[in-house]
N, C-alpha and C positions, 0 to 999 in steps of 0.2 A: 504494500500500500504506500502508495506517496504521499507524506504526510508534510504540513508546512508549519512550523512555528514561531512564534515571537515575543521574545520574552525584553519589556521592558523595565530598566534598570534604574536608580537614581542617577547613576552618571552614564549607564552604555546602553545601547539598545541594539540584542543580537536577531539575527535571523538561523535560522534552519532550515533545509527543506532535503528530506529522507526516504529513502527506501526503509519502511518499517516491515518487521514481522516478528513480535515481542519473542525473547528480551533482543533480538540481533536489529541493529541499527546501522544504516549504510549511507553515510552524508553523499550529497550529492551536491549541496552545497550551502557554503557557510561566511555569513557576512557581520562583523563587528562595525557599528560604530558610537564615537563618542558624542553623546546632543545634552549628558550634565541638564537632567527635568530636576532634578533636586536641589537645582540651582538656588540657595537663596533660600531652602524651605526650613532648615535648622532656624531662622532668623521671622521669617517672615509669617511660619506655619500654615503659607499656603504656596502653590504651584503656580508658580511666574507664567503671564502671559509669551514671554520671550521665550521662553524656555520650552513650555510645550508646543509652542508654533513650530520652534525649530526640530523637535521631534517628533510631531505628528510629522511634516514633512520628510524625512528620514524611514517613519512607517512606511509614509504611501511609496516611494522609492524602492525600498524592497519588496511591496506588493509587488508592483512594477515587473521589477525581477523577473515576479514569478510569470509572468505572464505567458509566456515559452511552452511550461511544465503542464500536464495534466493535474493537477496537484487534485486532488480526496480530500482532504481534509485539513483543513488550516485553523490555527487560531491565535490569537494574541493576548498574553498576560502581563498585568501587572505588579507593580512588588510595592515594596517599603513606600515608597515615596507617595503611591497613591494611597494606601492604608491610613499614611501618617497626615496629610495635606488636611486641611477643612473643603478645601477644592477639588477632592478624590475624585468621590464618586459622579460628582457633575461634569469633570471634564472626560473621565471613561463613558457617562451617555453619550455625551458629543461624539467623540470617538467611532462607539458603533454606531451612530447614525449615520456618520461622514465613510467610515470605510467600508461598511455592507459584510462584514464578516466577525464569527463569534467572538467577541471580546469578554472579559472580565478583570475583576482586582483580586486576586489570589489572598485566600489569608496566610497568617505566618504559616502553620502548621500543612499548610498545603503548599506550602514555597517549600517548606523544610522538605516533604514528605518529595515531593516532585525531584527537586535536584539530589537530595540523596538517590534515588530510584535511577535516577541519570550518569550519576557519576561513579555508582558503586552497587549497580547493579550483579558485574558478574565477581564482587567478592566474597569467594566461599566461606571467610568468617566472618566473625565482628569486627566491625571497623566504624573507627571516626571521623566525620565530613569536617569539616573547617571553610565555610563560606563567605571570604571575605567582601561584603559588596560597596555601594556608595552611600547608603543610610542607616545599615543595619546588619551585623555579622552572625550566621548560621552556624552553632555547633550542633550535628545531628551525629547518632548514634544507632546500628542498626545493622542485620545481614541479612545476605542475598539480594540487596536494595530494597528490605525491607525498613521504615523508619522503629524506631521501637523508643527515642526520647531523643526530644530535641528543647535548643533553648536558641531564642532569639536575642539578642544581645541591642539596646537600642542605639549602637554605634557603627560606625562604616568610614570607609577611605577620604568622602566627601564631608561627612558629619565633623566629624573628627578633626577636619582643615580649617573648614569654617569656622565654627564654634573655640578651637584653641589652638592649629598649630598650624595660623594664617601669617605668619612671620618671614619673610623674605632673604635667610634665612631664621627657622625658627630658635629665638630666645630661649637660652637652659629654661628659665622658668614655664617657659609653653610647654618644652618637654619634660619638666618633673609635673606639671599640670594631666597632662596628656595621659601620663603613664599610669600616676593613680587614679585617675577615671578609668581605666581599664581595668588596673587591677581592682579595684572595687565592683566591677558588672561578675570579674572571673569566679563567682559563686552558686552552688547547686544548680552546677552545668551536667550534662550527661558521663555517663562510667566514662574511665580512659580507659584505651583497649591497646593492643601493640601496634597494631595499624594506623596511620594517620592518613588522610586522603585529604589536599589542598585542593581548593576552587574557586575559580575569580579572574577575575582582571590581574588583583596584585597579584598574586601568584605565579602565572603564568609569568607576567614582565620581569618579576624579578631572577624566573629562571630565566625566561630571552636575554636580559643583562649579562649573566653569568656568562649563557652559550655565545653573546655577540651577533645574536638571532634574531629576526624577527618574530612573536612569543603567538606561533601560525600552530593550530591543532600539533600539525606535521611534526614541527619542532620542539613540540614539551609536552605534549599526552605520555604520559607512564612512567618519564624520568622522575630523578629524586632531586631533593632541594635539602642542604640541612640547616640546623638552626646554627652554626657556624657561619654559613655564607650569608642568613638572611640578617643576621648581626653585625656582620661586615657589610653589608651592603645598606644597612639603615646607617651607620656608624661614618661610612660614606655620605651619603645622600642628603643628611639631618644638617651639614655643614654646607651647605651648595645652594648656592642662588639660583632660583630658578632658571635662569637662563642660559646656567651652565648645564644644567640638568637635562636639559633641553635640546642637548649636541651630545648625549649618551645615544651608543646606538644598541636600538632593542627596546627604549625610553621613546612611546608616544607620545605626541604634545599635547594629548587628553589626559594621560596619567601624570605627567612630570609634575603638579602641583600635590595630587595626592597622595602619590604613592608611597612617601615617610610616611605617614599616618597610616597605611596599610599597613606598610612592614612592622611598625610600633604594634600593631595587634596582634598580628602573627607571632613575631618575636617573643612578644608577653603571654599567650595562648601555650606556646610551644615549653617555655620554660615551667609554667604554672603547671602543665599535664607529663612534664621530662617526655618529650619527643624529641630524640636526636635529628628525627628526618621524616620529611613525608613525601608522598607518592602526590604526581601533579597532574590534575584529571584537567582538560580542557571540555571534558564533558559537565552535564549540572543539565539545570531546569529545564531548558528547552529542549535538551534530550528526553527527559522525563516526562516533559509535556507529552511530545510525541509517541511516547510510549502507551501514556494513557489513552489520547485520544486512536491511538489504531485497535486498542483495547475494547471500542466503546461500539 
């Protein structure tokens, strides 16, 4: 079944579209990019007119896309940012009324449940999801891509920036700020297991960094990352003006502002649980999505 997904993000908005026939999943093709909806929403707690113009447009463009394919079945999901906004659910009507196909706002437990299903679907034990996004970080717990406990954490790469570590570059005080607001959320989160499974935007970059890559499915689905490099590589990063940051190659010009705040998560996740190292899935939600819907 040729399935189409679209999973919209606080900062990135991905597309999918698959040969499905559960659990095997066959990309056929796969498009990132960054339109930052959650632009402004830590502050404002609602969803900027600029900001969803620019990603609605973005949507219809990968509609577009698909125009080509015989596509089955398609649909497009929301995450954090619409849950969180006073403007959620009014601008997802708009949405489906302007793009003629099933839309919805995901809740947490069905974002968790979704991209764990996606990212760790074929792991034969228990293992740990780590979801680092733009508004909101996923630790899900759970086997065979089953979820079995998740905790939503109410921070992300984007949140994170704005709110404290907007510093050009960021002030010791942003980062001893930063830090214990993480450490303070890292409680009665789900079992540690021996497995760690990363997923994100930051994850992925911070391995393309490493490899000198661009952070493409191709180039970082199933490699490792350890918390050595992601230490070195914040410990880097947290000194660096943006616009140095910015001439990193593997370092998009979507993530260059946020991605210390990512890593700061990760970093403090990975120490708080003793993971030396995780597995880096470029799969998540929108694999998951698809899964369900060929399911259906």
């Amino acid at each position: 079944m040729l399935v189409a997904t679209i999973d919209v993000g606080t900062n990135s908005v991905k597309l999918l579209l698959a040969e499905v026939s559960p659990p095997k999943i066959v990309p056929v093709m796969e498009k990132v990019a960054v339109t930052r909806l959650g632009e402004g929403l830590s502050r404002a707690g609602r969803i900027g007119s600029i900001p969803a113009e620019r990603t609605f447009v973005q949507v219809n463009d990968f509609l577009e896309s698909l125009h080509p394919f015989p596509v089955q079945k398609i649909c497009l999901g929301g995450t954090r940012a619409f849950r969180a906004a006073q403007n959620g659910s009014a601008i997802m009507k708009e949405w489906k009324r302007a793009l003629k196909i099933p839309t919805r706002i995901l809740s947490g437990r069905e974002e968790a449940r979704l991209a764990f299903l996606g990212a760790c679907r074929n792991h034969p034990s228990t293992t740990t999801a780590i979801d680092i996004g733009g508004g909101s970080t996923e630790i899900s717990y759970g086997k065979k891509g089953a979820l079995l406990q998740f905790r939503s954490l109410s921070m992300g790469a984007v949140s994170l920036t704005e709110e404290i570590l907007y510093g050009n570059p960021p002030a010791p005080g942003q980062i001893t700020e930063a830090t214990s607001t993480i450490r303070t959320q890292l409680k009665r989160l789900p079992p540690i297991t021996k497995e760690l499974t990363g997923v994100g935007g930051t994850i992925a970059t911070a391995l393309g960094i490493r490899l000198r890559k661009n952070p493409t499915p191709q180039n970082v689905h199933n490699r490792y990352l350890s918390l050595d490099e992601v230490r070195r590589l914040f410990d880097r990063l947290i000194q660096m003006k943006l616009e140095k940051r910015l001439r990193m190659r593997g370092l998009s010009p979507g993530r260059a502002d946020i991605l210390p705040a990512g890593l700061l998560i990760l970093q403090e996740y990975m120490e708080w649980s003793h993971h030396d190292r995780l597995q880096v899935s470029s799969h998540g939600l929108r694999h998951g999505l698809a899964l369900h819907l060929a399911k259906r």
